[in-house]
Structure formats: structure tokens, C-alpha cells
C-alpha positions as CSV (number, residue, x, y, z in Angstrom):
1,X,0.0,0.0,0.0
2,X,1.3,3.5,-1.1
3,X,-0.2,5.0,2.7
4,X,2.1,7.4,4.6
5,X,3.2,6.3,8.1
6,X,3.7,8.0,11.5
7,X,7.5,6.9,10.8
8,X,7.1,9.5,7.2
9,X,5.6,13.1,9.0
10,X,7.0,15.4,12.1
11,X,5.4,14.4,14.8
12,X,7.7,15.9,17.3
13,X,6.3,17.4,20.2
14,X,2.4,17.4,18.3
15,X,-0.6,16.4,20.0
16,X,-1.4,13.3,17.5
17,X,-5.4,11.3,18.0
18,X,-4.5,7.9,18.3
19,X,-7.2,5.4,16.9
20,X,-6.4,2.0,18.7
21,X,-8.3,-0.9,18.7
22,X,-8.2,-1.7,22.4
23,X,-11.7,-4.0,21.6
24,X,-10.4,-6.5,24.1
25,X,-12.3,-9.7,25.6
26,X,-13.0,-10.5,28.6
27,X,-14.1,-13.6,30.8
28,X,-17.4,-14.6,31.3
29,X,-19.3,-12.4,33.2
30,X,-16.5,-10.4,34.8
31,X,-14.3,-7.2,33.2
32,X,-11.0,-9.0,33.2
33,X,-9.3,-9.0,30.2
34,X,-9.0,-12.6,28.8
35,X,-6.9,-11.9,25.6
36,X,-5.1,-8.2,25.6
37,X,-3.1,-9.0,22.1
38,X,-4.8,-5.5,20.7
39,X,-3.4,-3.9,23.4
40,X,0.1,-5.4,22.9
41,X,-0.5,-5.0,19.1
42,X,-0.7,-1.1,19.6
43,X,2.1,-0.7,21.9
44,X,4.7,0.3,19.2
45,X,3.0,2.9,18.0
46,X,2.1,4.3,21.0
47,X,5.9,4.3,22.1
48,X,7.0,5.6,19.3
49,X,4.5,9.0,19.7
50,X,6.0,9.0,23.6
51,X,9.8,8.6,22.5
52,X,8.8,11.7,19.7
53,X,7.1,13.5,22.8
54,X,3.9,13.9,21.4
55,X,1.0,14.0,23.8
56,X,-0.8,11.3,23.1
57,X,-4.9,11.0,23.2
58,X,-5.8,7.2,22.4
59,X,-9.5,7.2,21.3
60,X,-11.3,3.5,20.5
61,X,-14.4,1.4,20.7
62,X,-14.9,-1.0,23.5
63,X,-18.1,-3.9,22.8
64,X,-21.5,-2.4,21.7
65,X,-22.9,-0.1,23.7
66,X,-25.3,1.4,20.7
67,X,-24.7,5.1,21.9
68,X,-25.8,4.6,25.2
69,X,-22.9,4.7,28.6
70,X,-22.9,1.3,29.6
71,X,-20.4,0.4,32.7
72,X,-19.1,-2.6,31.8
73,X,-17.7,-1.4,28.4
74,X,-15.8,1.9,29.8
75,X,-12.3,2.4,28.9
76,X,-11.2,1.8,33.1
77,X,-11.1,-1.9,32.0
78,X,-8.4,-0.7,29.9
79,X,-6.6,1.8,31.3
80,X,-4.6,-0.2,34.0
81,X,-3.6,-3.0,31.4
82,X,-2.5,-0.6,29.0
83,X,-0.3,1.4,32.1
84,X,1.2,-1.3,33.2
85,X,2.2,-2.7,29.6
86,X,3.9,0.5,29.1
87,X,5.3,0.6,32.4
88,X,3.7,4.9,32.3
89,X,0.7,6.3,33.6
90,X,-2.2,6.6,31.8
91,X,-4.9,9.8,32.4
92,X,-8.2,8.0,31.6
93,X,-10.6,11.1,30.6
94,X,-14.0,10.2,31.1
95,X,-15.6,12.0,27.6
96,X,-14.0,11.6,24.1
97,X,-15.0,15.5,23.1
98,X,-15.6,18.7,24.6
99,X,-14.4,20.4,27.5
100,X,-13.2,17.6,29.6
101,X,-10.8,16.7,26.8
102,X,-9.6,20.1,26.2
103,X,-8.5,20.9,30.4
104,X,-6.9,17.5,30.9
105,X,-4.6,18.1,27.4
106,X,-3.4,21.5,28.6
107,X,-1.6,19.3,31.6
108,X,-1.0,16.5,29.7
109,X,2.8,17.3,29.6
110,X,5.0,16.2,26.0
111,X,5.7,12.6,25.9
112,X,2.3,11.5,28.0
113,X,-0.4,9.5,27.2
114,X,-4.8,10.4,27.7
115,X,-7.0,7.2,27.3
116,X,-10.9,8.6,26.1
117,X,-13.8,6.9,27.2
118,X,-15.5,4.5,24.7
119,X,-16.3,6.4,21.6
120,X,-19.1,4.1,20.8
121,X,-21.0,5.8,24.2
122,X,-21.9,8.6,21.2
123,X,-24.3,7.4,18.9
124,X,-22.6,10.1,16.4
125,X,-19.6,7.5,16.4
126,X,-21.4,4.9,14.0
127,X,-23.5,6.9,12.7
128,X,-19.7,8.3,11.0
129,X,-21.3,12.5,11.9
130,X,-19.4,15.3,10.8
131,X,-19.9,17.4,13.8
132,X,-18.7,14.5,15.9
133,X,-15.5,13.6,14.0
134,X,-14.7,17.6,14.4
135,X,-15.6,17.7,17.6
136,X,-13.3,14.5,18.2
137,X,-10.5,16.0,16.3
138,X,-10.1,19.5,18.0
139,X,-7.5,19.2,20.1
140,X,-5.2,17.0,18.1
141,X,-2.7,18.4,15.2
142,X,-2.5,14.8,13.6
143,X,-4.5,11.6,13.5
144,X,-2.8,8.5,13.5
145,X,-5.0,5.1,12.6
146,X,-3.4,2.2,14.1
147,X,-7.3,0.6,14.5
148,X,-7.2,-2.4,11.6
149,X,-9.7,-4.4,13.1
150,X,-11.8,-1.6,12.9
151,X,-11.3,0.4,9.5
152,X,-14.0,-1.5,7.5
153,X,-16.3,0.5,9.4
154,X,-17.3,3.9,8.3
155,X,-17.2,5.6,11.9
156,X,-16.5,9.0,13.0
157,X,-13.4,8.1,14.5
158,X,-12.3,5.4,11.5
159,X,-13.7,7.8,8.4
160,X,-15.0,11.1,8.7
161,X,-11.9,12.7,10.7
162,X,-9.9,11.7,8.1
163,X,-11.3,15.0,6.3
164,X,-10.4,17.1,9.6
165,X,-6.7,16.2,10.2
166,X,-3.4,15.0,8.6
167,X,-4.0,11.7,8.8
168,X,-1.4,8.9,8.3
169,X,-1.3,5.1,9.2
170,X,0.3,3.8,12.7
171,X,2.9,0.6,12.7
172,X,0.2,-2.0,13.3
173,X,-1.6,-1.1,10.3
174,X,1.1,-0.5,7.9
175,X,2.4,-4.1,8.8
176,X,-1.7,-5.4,8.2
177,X,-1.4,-3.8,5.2
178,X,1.9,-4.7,4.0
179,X,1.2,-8.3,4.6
180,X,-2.5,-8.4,3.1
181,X,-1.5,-6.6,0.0
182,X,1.7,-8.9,-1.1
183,X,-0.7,-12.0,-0.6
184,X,-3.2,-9.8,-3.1
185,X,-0.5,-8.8,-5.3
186,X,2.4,-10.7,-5.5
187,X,1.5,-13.9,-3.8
188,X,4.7,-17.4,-3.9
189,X,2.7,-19.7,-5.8
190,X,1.1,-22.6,-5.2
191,X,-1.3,-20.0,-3.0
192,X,-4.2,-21.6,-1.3
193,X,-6.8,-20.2,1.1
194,X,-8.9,-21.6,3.6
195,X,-12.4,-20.7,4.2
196,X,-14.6,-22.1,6.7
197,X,-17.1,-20.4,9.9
198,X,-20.8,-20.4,9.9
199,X,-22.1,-18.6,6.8
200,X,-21.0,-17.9,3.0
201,X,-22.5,-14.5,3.3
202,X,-19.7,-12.9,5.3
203,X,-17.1,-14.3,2.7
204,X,-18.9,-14.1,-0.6
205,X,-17.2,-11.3,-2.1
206,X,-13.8,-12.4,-0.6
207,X,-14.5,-16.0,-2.4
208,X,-14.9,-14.4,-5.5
209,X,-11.8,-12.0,-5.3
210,X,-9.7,-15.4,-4.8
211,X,-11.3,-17.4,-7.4
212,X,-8.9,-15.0,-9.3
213,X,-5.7,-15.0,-7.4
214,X,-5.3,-18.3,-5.4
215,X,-4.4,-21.6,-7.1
216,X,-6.5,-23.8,-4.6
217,X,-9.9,-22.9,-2.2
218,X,-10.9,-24.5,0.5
219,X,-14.3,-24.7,1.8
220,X,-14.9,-25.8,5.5
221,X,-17.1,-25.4,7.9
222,X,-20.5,-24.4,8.2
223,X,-19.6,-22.8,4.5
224,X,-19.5,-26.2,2.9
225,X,-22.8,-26.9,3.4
226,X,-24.3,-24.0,0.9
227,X,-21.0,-25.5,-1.1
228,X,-22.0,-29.1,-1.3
229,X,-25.4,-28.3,-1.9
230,X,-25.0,-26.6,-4.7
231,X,-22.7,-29.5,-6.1
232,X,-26.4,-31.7,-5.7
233,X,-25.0,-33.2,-2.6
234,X,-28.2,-34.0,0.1
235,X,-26.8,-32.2,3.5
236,X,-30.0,-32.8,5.8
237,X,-30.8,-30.7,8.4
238,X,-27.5,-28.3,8.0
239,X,-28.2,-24.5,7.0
240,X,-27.5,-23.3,4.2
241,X,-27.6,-19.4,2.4
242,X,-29.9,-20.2,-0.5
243,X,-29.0,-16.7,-2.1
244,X,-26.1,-17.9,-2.2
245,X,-26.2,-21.4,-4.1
246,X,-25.6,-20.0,-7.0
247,X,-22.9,-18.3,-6.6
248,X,-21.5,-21.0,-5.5
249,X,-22.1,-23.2,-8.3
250,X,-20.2,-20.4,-10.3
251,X,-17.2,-20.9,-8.2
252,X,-17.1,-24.5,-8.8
253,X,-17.6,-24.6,-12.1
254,X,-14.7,-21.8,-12.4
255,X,-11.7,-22.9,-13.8
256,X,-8.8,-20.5,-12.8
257,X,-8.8,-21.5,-9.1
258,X,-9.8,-25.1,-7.9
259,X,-12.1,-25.1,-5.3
260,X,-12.0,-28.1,-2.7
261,X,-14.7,-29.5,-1.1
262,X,-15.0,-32.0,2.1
263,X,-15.2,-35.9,1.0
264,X,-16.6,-36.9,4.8
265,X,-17.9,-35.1,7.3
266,X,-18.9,-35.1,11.2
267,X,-22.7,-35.1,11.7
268,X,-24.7,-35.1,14.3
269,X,-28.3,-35.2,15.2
270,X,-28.7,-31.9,17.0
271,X,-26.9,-28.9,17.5
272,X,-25.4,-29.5,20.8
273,X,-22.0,-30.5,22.6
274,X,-23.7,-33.7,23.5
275,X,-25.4,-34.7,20.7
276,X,-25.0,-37.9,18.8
277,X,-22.5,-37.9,16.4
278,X,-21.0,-40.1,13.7
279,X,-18.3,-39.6,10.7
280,X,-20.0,-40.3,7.0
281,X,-19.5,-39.6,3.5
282,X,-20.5,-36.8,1.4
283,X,-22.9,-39.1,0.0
284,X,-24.8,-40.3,2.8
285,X,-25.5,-37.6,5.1
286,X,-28.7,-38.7,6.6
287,X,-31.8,-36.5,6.4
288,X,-32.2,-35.8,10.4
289,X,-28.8,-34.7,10.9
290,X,-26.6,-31.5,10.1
291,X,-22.9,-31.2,9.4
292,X,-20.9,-30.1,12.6
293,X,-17.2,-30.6,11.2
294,X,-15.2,-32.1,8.5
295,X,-14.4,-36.1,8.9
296,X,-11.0,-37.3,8.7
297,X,-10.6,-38.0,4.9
298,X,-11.2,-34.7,4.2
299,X,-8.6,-33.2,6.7
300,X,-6.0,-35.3,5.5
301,X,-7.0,-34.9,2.0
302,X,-6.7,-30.0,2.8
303,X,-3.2,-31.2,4.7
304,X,-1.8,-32.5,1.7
305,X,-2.9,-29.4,-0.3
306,X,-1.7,-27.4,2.6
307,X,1.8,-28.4,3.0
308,X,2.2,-28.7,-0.9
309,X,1.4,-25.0,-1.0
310,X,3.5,-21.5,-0.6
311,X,1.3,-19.5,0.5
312,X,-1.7,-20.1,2.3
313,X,-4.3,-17.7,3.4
314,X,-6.9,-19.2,6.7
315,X,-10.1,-17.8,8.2
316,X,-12.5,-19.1,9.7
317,X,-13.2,-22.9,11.7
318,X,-13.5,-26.0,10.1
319,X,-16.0,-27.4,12.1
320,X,-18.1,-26.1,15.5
321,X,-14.7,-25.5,17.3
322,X,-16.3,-24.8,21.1
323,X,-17.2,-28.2,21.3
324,X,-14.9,-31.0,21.4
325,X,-16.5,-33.5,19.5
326,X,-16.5,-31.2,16.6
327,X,-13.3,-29.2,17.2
328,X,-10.6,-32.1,15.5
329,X,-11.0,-30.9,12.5
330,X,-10.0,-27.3,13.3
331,X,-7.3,-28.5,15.4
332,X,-5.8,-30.3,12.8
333,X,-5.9,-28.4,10.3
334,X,-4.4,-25.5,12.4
335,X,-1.9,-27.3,13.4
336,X,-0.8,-28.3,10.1
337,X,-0.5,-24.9,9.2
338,X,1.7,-24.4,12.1
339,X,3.9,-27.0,11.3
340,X,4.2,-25.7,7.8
341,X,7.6,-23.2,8.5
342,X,8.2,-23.4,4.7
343,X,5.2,-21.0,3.6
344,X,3.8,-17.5,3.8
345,X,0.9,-18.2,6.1
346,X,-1.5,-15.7,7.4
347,X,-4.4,-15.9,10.2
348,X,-7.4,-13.4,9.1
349,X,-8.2,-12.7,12.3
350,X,-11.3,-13.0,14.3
351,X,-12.2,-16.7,16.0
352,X,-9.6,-17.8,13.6
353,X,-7.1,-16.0,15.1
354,X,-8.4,-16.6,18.8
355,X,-8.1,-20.3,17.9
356,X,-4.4,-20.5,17.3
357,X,-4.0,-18.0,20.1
358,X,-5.9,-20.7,22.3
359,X,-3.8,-23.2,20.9
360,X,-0.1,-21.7,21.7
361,X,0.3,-21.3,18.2
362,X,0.0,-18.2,17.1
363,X,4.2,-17.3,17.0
364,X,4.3,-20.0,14.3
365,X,2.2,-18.1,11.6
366,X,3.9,-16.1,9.7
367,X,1.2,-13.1,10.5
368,X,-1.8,-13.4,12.6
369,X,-4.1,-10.3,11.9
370,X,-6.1,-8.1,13.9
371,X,-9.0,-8.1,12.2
372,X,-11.9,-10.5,10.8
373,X,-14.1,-8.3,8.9
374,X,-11.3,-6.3,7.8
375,X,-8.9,-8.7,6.5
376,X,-11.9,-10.6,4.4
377,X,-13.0,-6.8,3.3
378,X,-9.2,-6.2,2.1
379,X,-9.4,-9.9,0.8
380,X,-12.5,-9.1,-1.5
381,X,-10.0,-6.2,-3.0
382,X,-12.3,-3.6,-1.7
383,X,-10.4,-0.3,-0.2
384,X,-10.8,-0.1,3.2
385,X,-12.7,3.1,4.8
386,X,-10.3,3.8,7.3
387,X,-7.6,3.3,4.8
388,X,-8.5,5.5,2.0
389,X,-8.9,8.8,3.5
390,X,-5.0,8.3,4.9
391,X,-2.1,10.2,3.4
392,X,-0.2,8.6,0.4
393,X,3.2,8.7,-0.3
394,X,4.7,11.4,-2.9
């Protein structure tokens, strides 16, 4: 990508907005943080504002509070994790505009960091305003988005205040969108992704995009149902997107990319962690049950395409990963991925990502991304929102 970085503008001694994606998770029923690899993942950039002695006001989204102040999702549950990662204090303000902003930054000194309070507590936020996103840029000189996991989303704080400030790209995102745009545009052959989760409807436009650039597709998941049906295959009780069976059948029947398809598959006769379960082919799912995971055949048969391959692209589960029974498949194929040291290979983020994070292997891919939605929105070769308003290079 051709996007100026904080690395290529003064910054020095400038009071820069700082979109983060801090959108943490926490465990059930409590506000401790579970997985704080956003916050890690925006450390760099923040450092590198401090050691330029800008005074730094990080602005982001925290759950989905729909505009309304909802306890739970304040920026506190931040704040302390964040401080103590960067071994600094951190002034949490309790607003993201107006007044309370402005007093704090006059004794914010150079070199310090401000934390706002959730910017999705304004309904203004999603609803991208233009008096919000100037109301949010105000005080700041520069704005700096570091937020990949949340730049397909035309906010206030992701879009619109790109027309307010000089705006450039922080470290995370450069390195998102260095690593997403060599697998779209210059990509070691054999490339092969890896699609699987609940639905086609997410990925339809990304599946289409790659029936163009990737040698090899593979379907998994809840996705191969809509797939297999559309190849005439009887799949029971699973879901499927009939919108999409069409397009579907497109994809098979294209001939520049090969799109693969389970051979067996784990069914069971209910959608629950104890439900009855057996391993069948293709051609004999039975009419009461619903496909829950790929079978055995078929994970051997994506390994060997895997490990044949240069490059390979994943996201999204092979199977219904929560639950044991149907989470071997996933596993697997995960790990062969890991195993693979040979090839480019890239997580897209979201429950993929949070699986090889949950399976300690997350430091053996070559890139794990921040984002879900994004990365299958940069996938589909669509420009991102919070991406095209940003600077280019000269």
C-alpha cells in the first residue's frame, strides 16, 4: 500500500489522535481482560508517539454499547492493562470531546499518554457524523490510525476525521497492510486459502476475489454446506444461504482457481455439545442430521494441499470448534498450518485468530491479523474506509 506512516511526517512534540483498537475480551461475566493482544499490538505505535514526545490522546471502541454509557464497556477496563504494559501512567478522561478533553490536554505534559472513554458511548460514532468527528478532532494536530480491526467500518473516528486532520497510518496497520497486500498482489505460488465459519454470506465477495488470485480454495465449515449443496450433494438438516447457491455453483464450475470440497464429514443429530455424532460420506448424510465438522478424509485430504502449497491464506473454523466432538478438525488443520515453517501463512483474524491464540500457536504463523471483517474486506480487494482517506506517499 502506497499510505504514509507516523514513521514518514513530524510528529515531534504534536498532540497526535490515536485510533487503537483496544476491543479486548473478557471472561465470562466479569471485566478482566481474557486476551489483551490489541493492546500489545498497539504498543509500538504508542511508544513511538511518547519517544517523539507527542502527547498522546488514544481514542477507541470498546463492545457495543449502541450510543448509550454502559459500565461494563468503559475504557477503566483498559486503562490499568495498558499502564502497566507501558510501564507509564495513563490519564483516563472520562468524555472523548468537549471540554473535559480540552483541560486535561493543557496538563497533559509532552511525551504523555490520555486514554478517552469509549467512543461508541456517542451514537454520532457509528453513525460516522461530521460534527462529531470535528468535535473528536479538535485538540489533536495529527490523527494516526493504528485501528485495523476496525477500518472497515465507516465511523467518526475510523472515516470522517480523516477529512479534519493529517491523517497517516500507525505501525500495526502499515504491517496489516503490508502483509495483506503482497498476498493480493504478488502472492509465492502454489497460493491456497482456507475458508470455513458459519455462513457464505460474510465471505462471498472475498471467495470471489480469490477465485482469481489463489491456485487452490478450501471450503470448510458451516460454509460447505451452501458449497456441497450446490454440487447436488443432500446435506439434511445443516443450513444453508440459498442466495447464495448460485454463486456457489459459479465458483465450482470456475476454472482458474480449484475449489475443494470436504469428502466426509462429522454429523450429528442436533446442534449441541452432546449430541450424537458419527463420521460419514459426502454421499450419505442422513436426512435428520446436520454437518458439525469435517471427517478425517477430508482433513488429510486439505493437509496435503496445505503443505504442498506457498502460500496459504486461513479464516474461519472448520468445524463447531467450542465443542470438542466437533473441534478435531480445526485442530488439525491448524496445526498443520503451524507445522508448515516453509510458507507464507497468514491468520485473518477474528475466531480464527483466537483459535491459534488458544492453541499456543500463534508465534508459528507467519502473520496473525487483527482483524476479521477487515482482513476478508481487504481480501475481497475492496479499499478499506479507514484506509483511503490516509495520506499517500509522494
Amino acid at each position: 500500500m502506497n499510505k504514509k506512516t507516523v514513521r514518514e511526517i513530524n510528529v515531534n512534540f504534536k498532540t497526535v489522535l490515536l485510533r487503537a483498537d483496544l476491543n479486548v475480551t473478557f471472561h465470562p461475566g466479569s471485566t478482566e481482560i481474557s486476551d489483551d493482544t490489541r493492546i500489545r499490538e498497539s504498543l509500538p505505535t504508542i511508544q513511538y508517539l511518547v519517544k517523539h514526545n507527542c502527547k498522546v490522546l488514544i481514542c477507541s471502541h470498546l463492545g457495543r454499547p449502541n450510543g448509550s454509557i454502559v459500565e461494563d464497556l468503559s475504557m477503566k477496563h483498559i486503562s490499568k492493562r495498558l499502564s502497566n504494559l507501558l510501564d507509564m501512567p495513563i490519564r483516563l478522561i472520562p468524555d472523548c470531546v468537549g471540554e473535559t478533553v480540552t483541560e486535561t490536554l493543557k496538563s497533559l505534559g509532552h511525551g504523555n499518554v490520555a486514554l478517552l472513554e469509549n467512543v461508541r458511548f456517542y451514537v454520532e460514532e457509528e453513525e460516522n457524523n461530521h460534527e462529531f468527528a470535528q468535535a473528536l478532532s479538535a485538540p489533536a494536530d495529527i490523527y494516526v490510525n493504528d485501528a485495523f480491526g476496525a477500518s472497515h467500518r465507516p465511523h467518526a473516528s475510523i472515516k470522517r476525521i480523516t477529512d479534519m486532520l493529517p491523517s497517516v497510518a500507525g505501525l500495526l496497520m502499515d504491517k496489516e497492510l503490508q502483509v495483506l497486500d503482497t498476498l493480493l498482489s504478488f502472492p509465492t505460488h502454489p497460493f491456497t486459502a482456507i475458508l470455513g465459519g458459519a455462513k457464505v454470506s460474510d465471505k462471498i465477495e472475498t471467495l470471489k476475489n480469490l477465485t482469481e488470485l489463489a491456485d487452490t480454495i478450501i471450503i470448510g465449515g458451516g460454509a460447505a454446506a451452501t458449497f456441497l449443496k450446490s454440487a447436488g450433494y443432500s446435506i439434511g438438516k445443516s443450513p444453508i444461504e440459498e442466495a447464495h447457491i448460485s454463486s456457489a455453483a459459479d465458483m465450482i464450475n470456475n476454472r482458474q482457481s480449484s475449489i475443494i470440497l470436504p469428502v466426509d464429514v462429522i454429523v450429528a443429530d442436533s446442534f449441541s455439545n452432546d449430541a450424537i455424532y458419527q463420521t460419514v460420506n459426502i454421499t450419505d448424510i442422513p436426512n435428520n442430521s446436520r454437518i458439525m465438522d469435517i471427517g478425517p478424509d477430508t482433513a488429510t485430504m486439505f493437509k496435503e494441499v496445505i503443505r504442498s502449497s506457498k502460500t496459504v491464506v486461513w479464516n474461519g473454523p472448520m468445524g463447531v470448534f467450542e465443542w470438542e466432538p466437533f473441534s478435531k478438525g480445526t485442530i488439525s488443520i491448524a496445526e498443520c498450518i503451524a507445522d508448515h515453517t516453509k510458507a507464507m501463512t497468514v491468520i485473518g483474524g477474528g475466531s480464527t485468530a483466537d483459535i491459534v491464540k488458544y492453541l499456543n500457536l500463534a508465534n508459528r504463523m507467519t502473520h496473525v491479523s487483527t482483524g476479521g471483517g477487515a482482513t476478508l474486506e481487504f481480501l475481497s480487494g475492496e479499499t478499506l474506509p479507514g484506509v483511503v482517506g490516509l495520506l499517500n506517499q509522494n
